[in-house]
C-alpha positions as CSV (number, residue, x, y, z in Angstrom):
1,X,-32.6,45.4,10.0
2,X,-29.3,45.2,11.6
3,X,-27.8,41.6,11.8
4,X,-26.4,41.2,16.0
5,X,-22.9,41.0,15.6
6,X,-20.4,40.1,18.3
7,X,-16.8,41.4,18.9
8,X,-14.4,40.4,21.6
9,X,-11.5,42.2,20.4
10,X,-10.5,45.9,19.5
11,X,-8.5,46.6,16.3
12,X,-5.1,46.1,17.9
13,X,-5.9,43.2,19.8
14,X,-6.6,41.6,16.3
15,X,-3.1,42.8,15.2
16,X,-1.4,41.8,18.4
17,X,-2.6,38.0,17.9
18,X,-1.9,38.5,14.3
19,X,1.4,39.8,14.7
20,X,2.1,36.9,17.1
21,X,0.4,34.6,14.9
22,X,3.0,35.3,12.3
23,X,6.0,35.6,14.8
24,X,5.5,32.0,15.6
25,X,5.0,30.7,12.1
26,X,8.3,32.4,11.8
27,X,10.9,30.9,14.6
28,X,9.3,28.4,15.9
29,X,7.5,26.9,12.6
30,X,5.1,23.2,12.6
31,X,6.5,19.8,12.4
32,X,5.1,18.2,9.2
33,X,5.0,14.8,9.5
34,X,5.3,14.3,5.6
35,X,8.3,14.2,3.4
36,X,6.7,15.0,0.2
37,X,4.6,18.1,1.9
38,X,7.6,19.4,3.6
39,X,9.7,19.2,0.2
40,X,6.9,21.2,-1.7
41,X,6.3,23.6,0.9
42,X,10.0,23.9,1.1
43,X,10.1,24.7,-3.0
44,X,7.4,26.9,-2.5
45,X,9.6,29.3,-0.1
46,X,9.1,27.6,3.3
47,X,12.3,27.2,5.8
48,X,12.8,24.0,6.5
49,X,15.3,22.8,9.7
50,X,16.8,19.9,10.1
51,X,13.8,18.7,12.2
52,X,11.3,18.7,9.7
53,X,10.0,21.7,11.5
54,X,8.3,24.1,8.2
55,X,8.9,27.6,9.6
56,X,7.1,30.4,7.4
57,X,8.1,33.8,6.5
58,X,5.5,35.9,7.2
59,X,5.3,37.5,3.8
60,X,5.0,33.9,2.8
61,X,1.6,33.2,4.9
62,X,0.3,36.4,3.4
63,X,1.0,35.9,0.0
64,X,-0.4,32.1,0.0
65,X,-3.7,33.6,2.7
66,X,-4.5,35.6,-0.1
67,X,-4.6,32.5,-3.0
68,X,-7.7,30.9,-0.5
69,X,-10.5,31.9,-2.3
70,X,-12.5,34.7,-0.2
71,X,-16.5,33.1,-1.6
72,X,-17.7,30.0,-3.5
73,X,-20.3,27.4,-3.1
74,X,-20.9,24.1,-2.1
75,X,-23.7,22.1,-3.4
76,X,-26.2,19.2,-2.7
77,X,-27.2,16.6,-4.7
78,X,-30.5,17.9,-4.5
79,X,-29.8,20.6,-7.0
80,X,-29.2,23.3,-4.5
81,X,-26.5,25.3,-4.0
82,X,-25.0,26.9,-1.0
83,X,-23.1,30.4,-1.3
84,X,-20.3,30.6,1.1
85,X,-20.2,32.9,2.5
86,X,-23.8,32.0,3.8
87,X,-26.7,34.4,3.7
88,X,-27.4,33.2,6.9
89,X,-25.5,30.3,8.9
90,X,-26.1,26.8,7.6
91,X,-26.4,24.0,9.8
92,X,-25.1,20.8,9.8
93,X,-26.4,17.8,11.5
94,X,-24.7,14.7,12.6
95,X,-25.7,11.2,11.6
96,X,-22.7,9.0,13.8
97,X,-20.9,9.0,16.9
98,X,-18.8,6.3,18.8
99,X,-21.7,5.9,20.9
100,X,-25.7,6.5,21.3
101,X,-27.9,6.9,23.6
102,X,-31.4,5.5,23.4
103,X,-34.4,7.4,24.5
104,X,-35.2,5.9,28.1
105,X,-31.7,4.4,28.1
106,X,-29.4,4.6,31.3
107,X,-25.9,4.1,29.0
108,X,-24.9,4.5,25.6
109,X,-24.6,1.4,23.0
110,X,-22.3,1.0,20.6
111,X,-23.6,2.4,17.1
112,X,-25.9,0.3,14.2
113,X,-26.1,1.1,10.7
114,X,-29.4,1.5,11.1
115,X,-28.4,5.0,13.3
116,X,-27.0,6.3,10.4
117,X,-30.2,5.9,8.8
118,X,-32.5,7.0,11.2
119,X,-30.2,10.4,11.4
120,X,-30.5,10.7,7.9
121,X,-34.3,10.4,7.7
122,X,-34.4,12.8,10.0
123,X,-31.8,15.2,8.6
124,X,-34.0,15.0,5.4
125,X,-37.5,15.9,7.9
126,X,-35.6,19.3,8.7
127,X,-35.5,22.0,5.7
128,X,-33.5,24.3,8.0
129,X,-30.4,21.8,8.1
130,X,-28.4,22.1,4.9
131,X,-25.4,20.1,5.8
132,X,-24.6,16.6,7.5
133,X,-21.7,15.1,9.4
134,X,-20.2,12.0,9.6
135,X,-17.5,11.2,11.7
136,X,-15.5,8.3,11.3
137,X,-16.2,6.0,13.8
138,X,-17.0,1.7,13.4
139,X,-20.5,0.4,13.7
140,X,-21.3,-2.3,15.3
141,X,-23.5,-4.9,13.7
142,X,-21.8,-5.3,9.9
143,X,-20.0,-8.9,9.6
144,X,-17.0,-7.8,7.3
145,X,-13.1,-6.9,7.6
146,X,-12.3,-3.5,9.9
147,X,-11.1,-1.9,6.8
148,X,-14.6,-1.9,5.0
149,X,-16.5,-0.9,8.2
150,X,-16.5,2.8,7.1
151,X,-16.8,2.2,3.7
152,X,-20.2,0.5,4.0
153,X,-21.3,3.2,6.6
154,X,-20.6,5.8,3.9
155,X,-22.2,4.0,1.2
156,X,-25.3,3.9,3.6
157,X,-25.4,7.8,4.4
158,X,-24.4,8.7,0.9
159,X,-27.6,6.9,-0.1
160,X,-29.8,7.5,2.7
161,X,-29.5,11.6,2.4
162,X,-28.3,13.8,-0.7
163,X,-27.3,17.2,1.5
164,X,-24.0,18.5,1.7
165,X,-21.8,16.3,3.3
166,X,-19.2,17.3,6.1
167,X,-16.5,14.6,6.7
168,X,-14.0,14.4,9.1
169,X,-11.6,11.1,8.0
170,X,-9.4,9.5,10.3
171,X,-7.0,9.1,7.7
172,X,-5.9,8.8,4.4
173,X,-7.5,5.5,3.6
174,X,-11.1,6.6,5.2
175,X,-10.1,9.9,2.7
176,X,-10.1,8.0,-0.2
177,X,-12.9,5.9,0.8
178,X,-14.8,8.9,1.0
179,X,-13.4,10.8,-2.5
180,X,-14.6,6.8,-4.6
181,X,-18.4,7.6,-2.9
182,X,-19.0,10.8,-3.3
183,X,-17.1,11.0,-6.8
184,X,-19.6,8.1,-7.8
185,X,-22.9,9.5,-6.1
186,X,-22.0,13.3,-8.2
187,X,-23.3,13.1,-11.6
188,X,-20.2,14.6,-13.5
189,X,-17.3,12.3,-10.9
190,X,-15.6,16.2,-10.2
191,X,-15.9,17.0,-6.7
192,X,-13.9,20.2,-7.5
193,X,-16.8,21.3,-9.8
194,X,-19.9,19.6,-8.0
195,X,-18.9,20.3,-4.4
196,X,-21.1,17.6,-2.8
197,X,-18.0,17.2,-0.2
198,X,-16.0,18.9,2.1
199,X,-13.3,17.7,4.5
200,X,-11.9,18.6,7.6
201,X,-9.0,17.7,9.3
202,X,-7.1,18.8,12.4
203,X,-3.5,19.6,13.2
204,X,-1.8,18.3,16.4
205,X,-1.3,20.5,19.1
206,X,1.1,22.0,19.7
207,X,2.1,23.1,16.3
208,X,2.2,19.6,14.6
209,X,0.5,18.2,11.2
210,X,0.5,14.5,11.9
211,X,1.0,11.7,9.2
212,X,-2.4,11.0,8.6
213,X,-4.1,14.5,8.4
214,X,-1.1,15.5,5.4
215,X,-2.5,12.5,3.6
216,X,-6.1,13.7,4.3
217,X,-4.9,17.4,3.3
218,X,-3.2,16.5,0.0
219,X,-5.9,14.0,-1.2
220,X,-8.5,16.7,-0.1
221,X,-6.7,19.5,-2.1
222,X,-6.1,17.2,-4.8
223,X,-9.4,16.6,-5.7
224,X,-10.4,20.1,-4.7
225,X,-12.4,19.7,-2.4
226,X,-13.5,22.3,0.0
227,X,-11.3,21.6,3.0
228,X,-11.7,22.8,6.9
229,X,-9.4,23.1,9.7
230,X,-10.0,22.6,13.1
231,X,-6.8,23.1,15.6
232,X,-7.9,21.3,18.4
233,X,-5.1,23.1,21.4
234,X,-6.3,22.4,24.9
235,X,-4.8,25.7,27.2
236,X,-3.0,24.3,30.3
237,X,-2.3,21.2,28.2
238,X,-1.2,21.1,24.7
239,X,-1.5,25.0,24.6
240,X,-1.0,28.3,26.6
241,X,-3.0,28.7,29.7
242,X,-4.3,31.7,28.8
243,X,-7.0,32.5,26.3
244,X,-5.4,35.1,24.5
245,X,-1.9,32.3,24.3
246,X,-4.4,29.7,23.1
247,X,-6.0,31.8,20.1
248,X,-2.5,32.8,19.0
249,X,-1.9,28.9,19.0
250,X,-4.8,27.8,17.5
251,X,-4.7,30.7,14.8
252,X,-0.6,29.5,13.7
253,X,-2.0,25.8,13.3
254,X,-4.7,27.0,11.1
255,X,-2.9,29.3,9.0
256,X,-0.5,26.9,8.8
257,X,-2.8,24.2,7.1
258,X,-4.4,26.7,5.3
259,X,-1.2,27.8,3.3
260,X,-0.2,24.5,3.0
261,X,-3.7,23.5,1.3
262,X,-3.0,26.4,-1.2
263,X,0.4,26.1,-1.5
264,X,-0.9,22.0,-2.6
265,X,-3.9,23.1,-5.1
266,X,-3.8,27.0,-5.3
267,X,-7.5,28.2,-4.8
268,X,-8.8,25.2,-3.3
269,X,-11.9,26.4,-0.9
270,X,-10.6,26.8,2.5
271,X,-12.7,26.7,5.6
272,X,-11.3,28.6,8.9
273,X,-11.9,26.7,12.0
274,X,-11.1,25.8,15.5
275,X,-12.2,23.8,18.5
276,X,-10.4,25.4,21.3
277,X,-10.8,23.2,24.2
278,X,-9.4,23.9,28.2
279,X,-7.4,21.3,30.2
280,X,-8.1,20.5,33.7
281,X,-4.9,20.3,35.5
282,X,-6.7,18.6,38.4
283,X,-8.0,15.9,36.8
284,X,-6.0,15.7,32.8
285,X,-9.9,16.1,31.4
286,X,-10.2,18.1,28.3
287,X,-13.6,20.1,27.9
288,X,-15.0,21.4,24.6
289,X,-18.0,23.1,26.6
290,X,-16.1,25.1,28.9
291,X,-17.2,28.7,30.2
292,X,-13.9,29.9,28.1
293,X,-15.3,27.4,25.0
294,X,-17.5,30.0,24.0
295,X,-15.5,32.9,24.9
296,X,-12.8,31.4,22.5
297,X,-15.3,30.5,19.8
298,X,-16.0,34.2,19.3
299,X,-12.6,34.9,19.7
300,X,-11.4,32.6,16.5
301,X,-14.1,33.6,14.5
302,X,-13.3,37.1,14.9
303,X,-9.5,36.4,13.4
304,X,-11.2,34.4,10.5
305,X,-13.3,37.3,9.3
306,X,-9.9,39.3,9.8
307,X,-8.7,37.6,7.6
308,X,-11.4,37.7,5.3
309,X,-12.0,34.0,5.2
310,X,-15.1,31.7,5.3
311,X,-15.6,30.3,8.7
312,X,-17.0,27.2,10.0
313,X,-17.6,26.6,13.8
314,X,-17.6,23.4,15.9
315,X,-20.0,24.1,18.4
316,X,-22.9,22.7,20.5
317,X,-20.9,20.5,22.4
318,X,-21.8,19.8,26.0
319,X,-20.0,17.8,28.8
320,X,-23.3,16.3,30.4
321,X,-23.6,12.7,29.8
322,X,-27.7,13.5,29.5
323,X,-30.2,15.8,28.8
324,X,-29.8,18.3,32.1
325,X,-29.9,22.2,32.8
326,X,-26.1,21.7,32.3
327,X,-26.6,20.1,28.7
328,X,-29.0,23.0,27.8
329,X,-26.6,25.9,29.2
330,X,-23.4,25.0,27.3
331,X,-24.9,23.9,24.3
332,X,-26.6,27.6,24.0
333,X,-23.9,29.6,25.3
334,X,-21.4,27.9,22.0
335,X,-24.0,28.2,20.0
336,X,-25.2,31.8,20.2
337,X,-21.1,32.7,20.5
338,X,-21.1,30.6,17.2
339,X,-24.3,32.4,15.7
340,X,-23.3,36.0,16.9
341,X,-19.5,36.0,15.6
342,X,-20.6,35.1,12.2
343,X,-20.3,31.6,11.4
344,X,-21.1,30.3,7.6
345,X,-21.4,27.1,8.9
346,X,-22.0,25.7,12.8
347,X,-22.1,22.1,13.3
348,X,-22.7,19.3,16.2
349,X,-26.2,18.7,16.4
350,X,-27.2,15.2,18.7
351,X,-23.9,15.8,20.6
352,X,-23.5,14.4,24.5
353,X,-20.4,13.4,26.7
354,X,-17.7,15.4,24.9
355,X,-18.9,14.6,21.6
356,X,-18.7,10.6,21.9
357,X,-22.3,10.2,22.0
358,X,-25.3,10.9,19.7
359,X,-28.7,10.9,20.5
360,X,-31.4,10.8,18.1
361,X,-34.0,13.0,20.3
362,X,-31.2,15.7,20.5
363,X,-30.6,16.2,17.2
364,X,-34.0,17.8,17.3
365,X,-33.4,19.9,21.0
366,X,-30.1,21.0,19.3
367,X,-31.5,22.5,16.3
368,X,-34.5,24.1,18.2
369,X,-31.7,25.7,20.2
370,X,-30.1,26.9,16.8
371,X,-32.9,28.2,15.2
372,X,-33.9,30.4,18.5
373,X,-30.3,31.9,18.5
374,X,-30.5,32.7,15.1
375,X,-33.3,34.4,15.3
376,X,-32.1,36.6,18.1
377,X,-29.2,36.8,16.2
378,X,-31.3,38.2,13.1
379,X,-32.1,41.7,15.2
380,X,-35.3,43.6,14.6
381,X,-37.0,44.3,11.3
382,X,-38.1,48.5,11.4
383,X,-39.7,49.5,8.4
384,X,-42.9,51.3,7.7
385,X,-45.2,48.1,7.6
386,X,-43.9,47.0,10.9
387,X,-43.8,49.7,13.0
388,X,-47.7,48.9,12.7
389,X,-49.4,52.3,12.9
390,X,-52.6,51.8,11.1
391,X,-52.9,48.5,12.9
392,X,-52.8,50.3,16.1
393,X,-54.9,53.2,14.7
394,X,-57.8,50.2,13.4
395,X,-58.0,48.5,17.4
396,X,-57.3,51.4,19.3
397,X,-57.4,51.3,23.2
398,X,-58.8,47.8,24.7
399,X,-59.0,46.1,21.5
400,X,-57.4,43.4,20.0
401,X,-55.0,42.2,17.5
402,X,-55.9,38.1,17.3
403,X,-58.2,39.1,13.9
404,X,-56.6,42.1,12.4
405,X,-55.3,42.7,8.8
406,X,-51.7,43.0,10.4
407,X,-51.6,39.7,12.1
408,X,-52.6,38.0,9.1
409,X,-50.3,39.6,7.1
410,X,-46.6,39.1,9.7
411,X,-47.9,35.9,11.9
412,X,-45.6,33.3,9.8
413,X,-43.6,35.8,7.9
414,X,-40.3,34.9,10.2
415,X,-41.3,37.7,13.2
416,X,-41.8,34.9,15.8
417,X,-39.9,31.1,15.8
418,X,-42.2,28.6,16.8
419,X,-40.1,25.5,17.9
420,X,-40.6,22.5,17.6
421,X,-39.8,20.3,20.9
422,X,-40.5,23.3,23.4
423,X,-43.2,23.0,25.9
424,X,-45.1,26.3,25.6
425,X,-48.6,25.0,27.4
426,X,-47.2,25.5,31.0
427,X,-48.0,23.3,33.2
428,X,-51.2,22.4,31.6
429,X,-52.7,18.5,31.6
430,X,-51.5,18.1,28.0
431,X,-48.0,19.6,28.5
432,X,-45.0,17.4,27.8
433,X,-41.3,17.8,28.6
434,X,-38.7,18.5,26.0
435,X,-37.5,15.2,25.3
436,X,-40.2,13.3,25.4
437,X,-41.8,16.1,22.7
438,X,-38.4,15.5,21.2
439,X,-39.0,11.4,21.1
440,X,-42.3,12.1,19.5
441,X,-41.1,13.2,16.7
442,X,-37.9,11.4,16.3
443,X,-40.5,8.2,16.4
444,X,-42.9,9.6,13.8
445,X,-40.1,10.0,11.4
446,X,-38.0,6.8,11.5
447,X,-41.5,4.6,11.9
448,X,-41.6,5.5,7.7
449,X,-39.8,2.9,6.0
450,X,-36.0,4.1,5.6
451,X,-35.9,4.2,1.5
452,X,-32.7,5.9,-0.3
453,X,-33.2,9.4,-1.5
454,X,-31.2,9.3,-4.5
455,X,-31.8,7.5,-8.3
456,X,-31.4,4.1,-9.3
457,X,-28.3,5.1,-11.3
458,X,-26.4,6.6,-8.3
459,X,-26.8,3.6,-5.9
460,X,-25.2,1.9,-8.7
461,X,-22.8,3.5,-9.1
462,X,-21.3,4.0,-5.6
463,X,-22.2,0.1,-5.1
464,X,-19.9,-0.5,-7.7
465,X,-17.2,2.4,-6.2
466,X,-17.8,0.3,-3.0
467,X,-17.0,-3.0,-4.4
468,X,-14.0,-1.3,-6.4
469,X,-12.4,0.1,-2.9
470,X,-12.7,-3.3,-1.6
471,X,-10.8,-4.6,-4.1
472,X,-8.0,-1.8,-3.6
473,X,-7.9,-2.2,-0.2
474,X,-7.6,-5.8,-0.5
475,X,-4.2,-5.5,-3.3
476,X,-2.9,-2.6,-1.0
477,X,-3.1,-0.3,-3.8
């Protein structure tokens, strides 16, 4: 079986953006809004202006590229493990948003802490999601200080799920908040040994590394955790106009953060990445779900595997502020440029309105959409047993296949997806629309009472991390 593999770019094209790529790095270099980082990037062979601006030989990106490690694993807390790169792409699921959008519900409300657990019960329903995401954004309904507000709300998803955990912190206090959890729900307290975490962060486009994200990259490294990086350039904005401009932008900030993770913790797992948006210059929007979103998706990718490094994709994203044909179309266009240009990882499940609002019902629609481009992206098995000969030999002309040997043997061996919030009775009296098939199901899991997935021992331990962050925060240490 071949895999479906997708290229956009011929062999020079990869070493034009490459070679511009490096050009950049070169003259015009990244502002690096961190005196410590720019003095150890400087000591490490960086050029350094009187800016601040870090400009990087290109001999220097190469040799530090090359210190990323090219496979290694992340793990649950579940006692599974997952080899990156992945056999087949992993997906990861969200379980917060800024907003969400009830089922029935005309506008979005501002988020509960019982969302987070109601994703995570249904995160844990799905075997074919490894991974969960939580970005940092406030809940609404917890009576404490701001600055515990995401503490608690990672205390509840660290005990409400055990999967792999995707974090994107908003800065380097949510970063530690995150490092005291997790390093409490692990059994041995090493995150660089039981990879339970990983942490992405974005640059600032054009060509900056803000405050916050160098503290979230050098806590991140320290600890050794797994770390992705997603430029976030907007062409016509805070990038080139044109595609090709954009991806040469987008590819300089993450090489850029990539050598600077290494160049922090040599060998530290490295995650390439992007979400390369377009900029309406009638109207100052950004889009993450634009015709050129996908188009530059596959683009990106294709320089990460030229590169020879693992690759995560931000995808499923959709500008629709509901569940229209217009949700639907951009969702599966990202998603099968995500799936086809070889992603390890693809996340954004529940995603509406730009990625400011999750709904529970799509978290379902979303993965069904995943799982049906994955399968197309899987090709066609040919062998000897499925090329079916003696099964078409045994029913012959005007028979059937509905009782033979060979449907028996293939009917749930992975030939055909069944879905599970598709309507596939026409227009039949029992027949029910996507989302409402969708709302079924979301209903049926969160009506079980919402208990933690993990030991006894581990909720105590991260209630007493909890309590000792607190404290921290509190003493400003």
């Amino acid at each position: 079986m071949q895999p479906i593999q997708l290229t956009v770019f011929s062999e020079d094209e990869k070493n034009a953006i490459h070679n511009a790529t490096l050009q950049v790095l070169e003259t015009v270099g990244v502002k690096v809004f961190d005196a410590d980082l720019v003095e150890l990037m400087r000591q490490k062979g960086a050029r350094v202006d009187a800016g601040e601006r870090v400009k990087l030989p290109a001999s220097l990106v190469m040799e530090w590229l090359s210190a990323a490690p090219k496979s290694f694993t992340l793990a649950d807390r579940r006692g599974k493990t997952l080899p990156i790169p992945a056999p087949e792409t992993y997906i990861c699921s969200r379980v917060l948003l800024p907003k969400v959008l009830d089922y029935g519900a005309d506008r979005p409300r501002d988020p509960r802490m019982s969302d987070i657990v109601k994703a995570c019960q249904i995160a844990n329903s799905l075997d074919d999601v490894d991974v969960v995401l939580r970005t940092d954004a406030p809940v609404s309904d917890v009576d404490v200080p701001p600055e515990f507000n995401g503490l608690l709300s990672i205390q509840m998803a660290m005990t409400h799920t055990a999967k792999h955990f995707f974090c994107l912190p908003i800065n380097g206090e949510a970063t530690r908040d995150w490092i005291a959890v997790a390093e409490a729900a692990s059994e041995s307290g090493d995150l660089s040994k039981e990879r339970i975490l990983t942490v992405g962060l974005s640059s600032t486009a054009p060509l900056q590394l803000d405050r916050e994200s160098c503290k979230v990259l050098r806590l991140g490294a320290q600890k050794g955790l797994p770390i992705f990086v997603l430029p976030m350039p907007a062409g016509g904005g805070t990038a080139p106009v044109t595609i090709a401009g954009e991806l040469v932008l987008l590819n300089a900030e993450a090489l850029m953060t990539i050598v600077a993770t290494q160049m922090v913790n040599p060998g530290c797992p490295s995650l390439y990445g992007g979400i390369p948006c377009t900029f309406d210059l009638r109207t100052g929007i950004i889009s993450m779900s634009s015709p050129e979103f996908p188009l530059m998706t596959s683009g990106y990718l294709e320089m990460g595997r030229f590169y020879g490094l693992p690759l995560v994709s931000a995808s499923k994203y959709t500008d629709s502020l509901t569940f229209d044909e217009q949700c639907g179309a951009e969702k599966m266009m990202s998603i099968f440029s995500s799936l086809a240009s070889g992603a390890d990882v693809i996340y954004a499940n529940g995603d509406l309105d730009n990625a400011l609002v999750l709904s529970m019902e799509q978290l379902l629609i979303d993965l069904d959409l995943v799982l049906a481009a994955r399968r197309f992206v899987q090709g066609i098995n040919v062998d000897k047993d499925r090329l079916a000969i003696d099964a078409i030999a045994r029913v012959g002309p005007g028979g059937h296949y509905l009782e033979d040997p060979h449907t028996m043997q293939f009917m749930r061996s992975g030939e055909r997806f069944v879905p599970k919030t598709y309507n596939r009775l026409g227009h039949r009296s029992s027949a029910k629309a996507q989302l409402e098939k969708a709302h079924e199901i979301v209903a049926k899991i969160t009506a079980k009472p919402a208990e933690p997935v993990i030991s006894a021992a581990a909720i105590a331990r991260i209630e007493a991390a909890v309590e000792a962050r607190k404290r921290a925060i509190i003493s400003g240490n």
